[in-house]
LUMTILO-697382 format. One record per residue (C-alpha): residue number from 1; y, x, z; residue in one letter. Coordinates in steps of 0.05 Angstrom, whole numbers, plus 5000, padded with zeros to 4 digits. Layout:
+-----+------+------+------+------+
| pos |   c2 |   c1 |   c3 | code |
+-----+------+------+------+------+
| NUM |    Y |    X |    Z |    A |
...
+-----+------+------+------+------+
# end
This chain:
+-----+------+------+------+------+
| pos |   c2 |   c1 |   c3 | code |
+-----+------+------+------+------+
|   1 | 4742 | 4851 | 5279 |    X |
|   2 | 4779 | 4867 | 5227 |    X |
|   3 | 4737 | 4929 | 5192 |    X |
|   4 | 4787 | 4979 | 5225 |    X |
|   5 | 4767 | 5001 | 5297 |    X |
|   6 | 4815 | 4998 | 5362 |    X |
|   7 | 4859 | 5051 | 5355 |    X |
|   8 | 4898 | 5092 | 5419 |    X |
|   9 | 4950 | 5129 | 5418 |    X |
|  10 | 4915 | 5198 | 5398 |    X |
|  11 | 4885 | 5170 | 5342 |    X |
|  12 | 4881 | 5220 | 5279 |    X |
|  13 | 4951 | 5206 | 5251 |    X |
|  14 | 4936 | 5218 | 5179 |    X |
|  15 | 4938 | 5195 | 5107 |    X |
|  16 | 4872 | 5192 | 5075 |    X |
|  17 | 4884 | 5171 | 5000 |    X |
|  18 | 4810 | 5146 | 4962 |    X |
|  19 | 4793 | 5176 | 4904 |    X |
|  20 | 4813 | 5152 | 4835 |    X |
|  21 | 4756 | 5122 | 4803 |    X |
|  22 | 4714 | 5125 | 4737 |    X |
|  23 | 4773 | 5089 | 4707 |    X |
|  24 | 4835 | 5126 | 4740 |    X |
|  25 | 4842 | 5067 | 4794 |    X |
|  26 | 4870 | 5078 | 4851 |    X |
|  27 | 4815 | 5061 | 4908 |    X |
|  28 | 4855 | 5051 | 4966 |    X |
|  29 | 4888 | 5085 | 5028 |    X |
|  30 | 4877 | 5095 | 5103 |    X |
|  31 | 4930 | 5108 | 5150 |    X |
|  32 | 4952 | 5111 | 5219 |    X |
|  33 | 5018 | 5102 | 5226 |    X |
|  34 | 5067 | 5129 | 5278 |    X |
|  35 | 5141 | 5128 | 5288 |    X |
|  36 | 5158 | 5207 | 5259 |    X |
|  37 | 5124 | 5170 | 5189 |    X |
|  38 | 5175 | 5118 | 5184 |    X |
|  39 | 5220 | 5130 | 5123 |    X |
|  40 | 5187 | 5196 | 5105 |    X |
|  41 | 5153 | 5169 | 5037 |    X |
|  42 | 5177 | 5180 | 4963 |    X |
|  43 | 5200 | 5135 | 4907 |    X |
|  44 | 5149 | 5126 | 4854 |    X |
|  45 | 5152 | 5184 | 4806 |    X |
|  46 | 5174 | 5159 | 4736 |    X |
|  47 | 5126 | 5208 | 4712 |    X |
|  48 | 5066 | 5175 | 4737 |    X |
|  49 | 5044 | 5119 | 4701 |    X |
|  50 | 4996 | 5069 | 4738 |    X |
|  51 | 4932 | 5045 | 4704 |    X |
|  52 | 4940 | 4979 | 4659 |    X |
|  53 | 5025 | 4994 | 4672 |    X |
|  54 | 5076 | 4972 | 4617 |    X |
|  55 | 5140 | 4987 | 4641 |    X |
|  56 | 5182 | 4937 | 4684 |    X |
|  57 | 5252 | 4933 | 4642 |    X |
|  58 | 5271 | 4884 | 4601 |    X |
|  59 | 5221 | 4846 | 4551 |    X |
|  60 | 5167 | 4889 | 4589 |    X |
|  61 | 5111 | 4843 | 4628 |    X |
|  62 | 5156 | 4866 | 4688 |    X |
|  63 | 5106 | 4919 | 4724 |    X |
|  64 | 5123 | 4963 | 4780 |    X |
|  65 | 5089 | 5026 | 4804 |    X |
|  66 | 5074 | 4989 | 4870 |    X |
|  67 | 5053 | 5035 | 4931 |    X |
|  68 | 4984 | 5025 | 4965 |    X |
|  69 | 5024 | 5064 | 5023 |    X |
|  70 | 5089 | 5036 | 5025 |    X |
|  71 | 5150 | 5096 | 5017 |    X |
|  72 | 5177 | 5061 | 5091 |    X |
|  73 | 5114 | 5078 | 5118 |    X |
|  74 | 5110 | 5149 | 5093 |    X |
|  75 | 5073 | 5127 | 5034 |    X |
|  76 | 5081 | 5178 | 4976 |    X |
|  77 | 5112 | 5165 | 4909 |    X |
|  78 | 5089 | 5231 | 4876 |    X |
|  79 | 5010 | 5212 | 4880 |    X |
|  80 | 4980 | 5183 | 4832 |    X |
|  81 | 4925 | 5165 | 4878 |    X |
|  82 | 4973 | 5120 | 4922 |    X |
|  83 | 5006 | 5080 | 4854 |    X |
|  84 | 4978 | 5008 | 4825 |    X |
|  85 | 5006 | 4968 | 4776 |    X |
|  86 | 5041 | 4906 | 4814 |    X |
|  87 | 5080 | 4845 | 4779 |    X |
|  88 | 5157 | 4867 | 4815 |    X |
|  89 | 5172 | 4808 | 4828 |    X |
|  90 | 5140 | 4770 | 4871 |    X |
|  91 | 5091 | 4815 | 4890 |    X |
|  92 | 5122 | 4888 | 4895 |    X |
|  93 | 5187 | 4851 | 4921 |    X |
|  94 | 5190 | 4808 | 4961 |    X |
|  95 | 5118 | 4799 | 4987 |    X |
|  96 | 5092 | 4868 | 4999 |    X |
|  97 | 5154 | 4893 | 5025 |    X |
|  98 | 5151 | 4840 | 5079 |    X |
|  99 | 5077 | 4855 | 5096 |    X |
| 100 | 5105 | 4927 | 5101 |    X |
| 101 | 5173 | 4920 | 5141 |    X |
| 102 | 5125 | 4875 | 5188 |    X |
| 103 | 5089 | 4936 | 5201 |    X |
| 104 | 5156 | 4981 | 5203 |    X |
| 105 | 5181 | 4938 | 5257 |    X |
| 106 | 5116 | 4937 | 5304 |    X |
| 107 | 5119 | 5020 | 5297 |    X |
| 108 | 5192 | 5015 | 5313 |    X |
| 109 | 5178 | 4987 | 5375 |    X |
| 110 | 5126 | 5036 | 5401 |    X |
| 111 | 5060 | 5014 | 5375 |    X |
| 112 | 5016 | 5055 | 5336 |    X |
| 113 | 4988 | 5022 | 5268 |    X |
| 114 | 4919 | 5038 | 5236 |    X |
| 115 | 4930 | 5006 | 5162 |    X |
| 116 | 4889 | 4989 | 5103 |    X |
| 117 | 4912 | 4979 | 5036 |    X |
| 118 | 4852 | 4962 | 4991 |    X |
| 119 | 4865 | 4947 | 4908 |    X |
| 120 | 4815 | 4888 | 4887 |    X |
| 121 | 4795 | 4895 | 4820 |    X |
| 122 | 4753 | 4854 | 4772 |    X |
| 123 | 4711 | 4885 | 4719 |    X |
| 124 | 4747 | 4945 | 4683 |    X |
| 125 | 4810 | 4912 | 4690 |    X |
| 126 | 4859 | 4962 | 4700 |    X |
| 127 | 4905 | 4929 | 4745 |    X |
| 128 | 4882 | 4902 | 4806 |    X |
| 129 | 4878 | 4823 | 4815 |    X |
| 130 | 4898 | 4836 | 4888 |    X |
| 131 | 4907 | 4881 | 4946 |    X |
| 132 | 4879 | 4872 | 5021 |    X |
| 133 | 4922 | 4892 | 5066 |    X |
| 134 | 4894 | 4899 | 5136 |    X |
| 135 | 4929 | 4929 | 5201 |    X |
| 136 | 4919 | 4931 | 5280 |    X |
| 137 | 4972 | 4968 | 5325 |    X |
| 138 | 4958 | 4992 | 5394 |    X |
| 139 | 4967 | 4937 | 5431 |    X |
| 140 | 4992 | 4865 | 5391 |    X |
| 141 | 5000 | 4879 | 5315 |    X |
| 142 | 4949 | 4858 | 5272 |    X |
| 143 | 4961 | 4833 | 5201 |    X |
| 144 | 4896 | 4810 | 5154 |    X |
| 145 | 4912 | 4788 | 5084 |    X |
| 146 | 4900 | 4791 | 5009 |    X |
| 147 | 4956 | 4787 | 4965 |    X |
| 148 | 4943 | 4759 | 4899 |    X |
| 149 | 4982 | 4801 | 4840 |    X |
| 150 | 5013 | 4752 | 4791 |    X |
| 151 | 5081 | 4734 | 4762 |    X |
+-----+------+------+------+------+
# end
């Protein structure tokens, strides 16, 4: 079991984004998602700077304001809620974007995904040290894995 129950095809197909917390942390997201929510998201907003972020441009520690809910999954940019600070490269780029075209890809061909995207943090640290990302489709998807968020 992988904490997310079997889904069907009439599943809720919805976003729920967590709360920020004490700290302005995201929390994490819950979505099923379905092919009309592939390629709907947003670009993160340049206006919405991610707890612990620093910028991502030269001489900057190279942050990006990484979805929890990837914009190819309908994930959107403009919520604060859905925004953690992630080193670009590897983590944003290539590895999360894999996790997420993986999931993309099973949608594509017909499956419906319930997906998890959980920010680990330790302490009050204001970026997370990780994210879980968890997913099961509707009939052979399933994806379990933390991905660690360093340089």
């Amino acid at each position: 079991d992988f904490g997310i129950s079997k889904i069907t095809q009439n599943s809720p197909q919805n976003v729920i984004l967590g709360e920020l917390d004490n700290l302005g942390r995201p929390t994490g997201v819950t979505a099923t998602i379905t092919q009309d929510m592939i390629g709907t998201g947003s670009k993160a907003s340049q206006s919405i700077k991610p707890p612990g972020f620093l910028g991502g441009g030269p001489g900057s520690p190279g942050h990006a304001r990484g979805h929890l809910l990837g914009n190819q999954l309908g994930g959107p940019g403009k919520d604060a809620r859905n925004l953690v600070t992630l080193y670009q490269t590897p983590v944003n780029s290539p590895v999360m974007r894999d996790f997420e075209s993986s999931v993309r890809v099973a949608v594509e061909k017909g499956e419906v995904v319930r997906y998890q995207s959980i920010p680990i943090y330790e302490g009050n640290n204001l970026i997370p040290k990780g994210i879980t990302l968890k997913a099961r489709g509707t009939t052979s998807f399933s994806l379990a894995v933390t991905i660690i968020n360093k340089k």
